[in-house]
C-alpha positions, 0 to 999 in steps of 0.5 A: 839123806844127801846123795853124792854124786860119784863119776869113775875114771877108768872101768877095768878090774879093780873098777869092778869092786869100786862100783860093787862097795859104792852101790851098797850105800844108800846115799851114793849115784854113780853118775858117770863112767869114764874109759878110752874102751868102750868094751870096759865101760859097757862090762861095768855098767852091765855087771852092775846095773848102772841105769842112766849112767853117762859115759865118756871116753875122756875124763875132762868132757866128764868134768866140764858136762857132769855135775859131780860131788866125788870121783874114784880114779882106777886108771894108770899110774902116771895118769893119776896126778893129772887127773886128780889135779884136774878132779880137784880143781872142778871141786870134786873130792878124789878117791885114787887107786894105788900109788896116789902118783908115781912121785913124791912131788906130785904127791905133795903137789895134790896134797896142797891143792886139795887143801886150798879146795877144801876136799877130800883126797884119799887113796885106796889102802884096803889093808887100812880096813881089814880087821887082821891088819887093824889087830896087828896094828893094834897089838904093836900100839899097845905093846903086846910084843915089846919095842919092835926089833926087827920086821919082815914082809914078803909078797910073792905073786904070778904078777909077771904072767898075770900083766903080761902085754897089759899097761902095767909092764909099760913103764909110761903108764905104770911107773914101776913094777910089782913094787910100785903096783902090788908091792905099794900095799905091803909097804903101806902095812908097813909103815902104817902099822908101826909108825915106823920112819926109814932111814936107810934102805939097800935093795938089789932089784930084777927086770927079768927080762921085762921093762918094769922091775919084777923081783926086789930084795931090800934090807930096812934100817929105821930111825929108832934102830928096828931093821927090816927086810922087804921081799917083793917077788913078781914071778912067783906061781901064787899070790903068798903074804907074809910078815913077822913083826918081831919085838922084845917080848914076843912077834906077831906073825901073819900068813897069808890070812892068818895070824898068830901071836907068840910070847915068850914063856905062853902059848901060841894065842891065835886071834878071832878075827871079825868080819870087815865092816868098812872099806876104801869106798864107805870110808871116803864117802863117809868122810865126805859127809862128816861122819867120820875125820879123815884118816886117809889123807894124802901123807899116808900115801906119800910116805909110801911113795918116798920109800918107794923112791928111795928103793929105786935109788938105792937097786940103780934103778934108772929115774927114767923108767919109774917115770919120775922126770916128766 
């Protein structure tokens, strides 16, 4: 069985679940870890056991001393596209963490160089792989609810409290806020999940006191007349997602794990939802190896990217801040 070859660029939090996916199949090494703190870097190696794995401290002397089939990018926003550029250009696939770039042109860019290389370039929507959101997904496709009217998607999170003095409320390395952080999963469902193009957004937006955005509010209109609302609030006490999915015969509506299905004229139907067989990491090495085709391409993560972009032109949210001019 062929073995891929995995380095990781940056060992903090959500580096952890990376590591944990990628040790559970049997035809993945993790053979180096990579992070300017030495303290992130021994927590991932001790956590999980990582036996003879190589680190640095700079990705680039990775690349140049590491022989390495695929790396898995969990480092700071705005670091993204010159490290999956550099990933790519050394002939390894590319794993990113969400945003796949904090701009739509250096979306594009990485997406047209991995196709020269002939690699994979994913990004690490997780909700792609949940069967909750799998059903949602499929119930608008077979057009369990009708031809959808309208859709509402709301995140509330102590994101404010939780990212205090940390890289993601400095807007150099984030990007953005709470939308471009957590928010990007809610906007990904929904477009993923519809299919649906935006053609006119309108959002007021709040720092609170902070200099990345915090709380945004916007209003949705889709090119074939579905309107939308979109509510990402980073100073709540919890973590709370929602959305409604409202179509001509019936809605989908999903709170925070749980689903139920309304149609006019039955009963509430409320789904068995079965366990989780894949996710982020078991999906990109298993495209790797041709087991599967390739469903997470760069596209999915631009279309999130762009209607983040046009949220922020739309709140007067200064190009500046979110890093787009560089």
């Amino acid at each position: 069985m062929k073995q891929i070859r995995v380095g990781m660029i940056g060992a903090g939090g959500i580096s952890h679940i990376h590591a944990k996916h990628l040790l559970q199949l049997k035809n993945v090494i993790i053979t180096a870890v990579v992070d300017p703190l030495a303290q992130n870097r021994r927590e991932l190696i001790g956590k999980h056991n990582l036996r003879e794995v190589l680190e640095f401290n700079d990705y680039k002397e990775m690349l140049e001393k590491v022989a390495l089939d695929a790396v898995v990018i969990c480092s700071p926003h705005t670091w993204h596209f010159v490290q999956a550029k550099d990933c790519l250009n050394a002939c390894c696939h590319v794993l990113v963490e969400k945003p796949l770039t904090c701009s739509s042109e250096e979306a594009k860019k990485l997406m047209e160089l991995a196709e020269r290389k002939n690699k994979i370039l994913q990004v690490s929507y997780q909700r792609h792989f949940q069967p909750e959101f799998l059903f949602i997904k499929n119930c608008i496709e077979n057009g369990t609810i009708g031809r959808l009217t309208s859709i509402n998607a709301s995140l509330y999170q102590d994101w404010k409290q939780l990212t205090e003095h940390t890289w993601r409320q400095n807007p150099s390395l984030s990007g953005g806020g709470m939308l471009m952080d957590s928010g990007s999963h809610i906007i990904d469902v929904i477009l993923w999940s519809t299919g649906l193009e935006p053609e006119e957004v309108k959002t007021n937006i709040s720092l609170r006191e902070c200099e990345v955005e915090i709380n945004s509010f916007t209003t949705i209109k889709f090119t074939d007349g579905t309107i939308g609302s979109l509510n990402i609030v980073g100073d709540a006490p919890c973590w709370y997602e929602s959305y409604v999915f409202c179509g001509e015969s019936g809605a989908i509506f999903y709170n925070t794990g749980q689903i139920t299905v309304r149609q006019y004229g039955k009963e509430p139907m409320i789904p068995n939802i079965p366990e989780p067989t894949t996710n982020p990491d078991k999906n990109f090495i298993d495209t790797i190896l041709g087991h599967k085709p390739d469903d997470m391409k760069g596209e999915v993560a631009l279309k999130v990217i762009q209607f983040t972009e046009s949220v922020y032109r739309a709140g007067n949210y200064l190009i500046e801040r979110i890093g787009e001019k560089k």
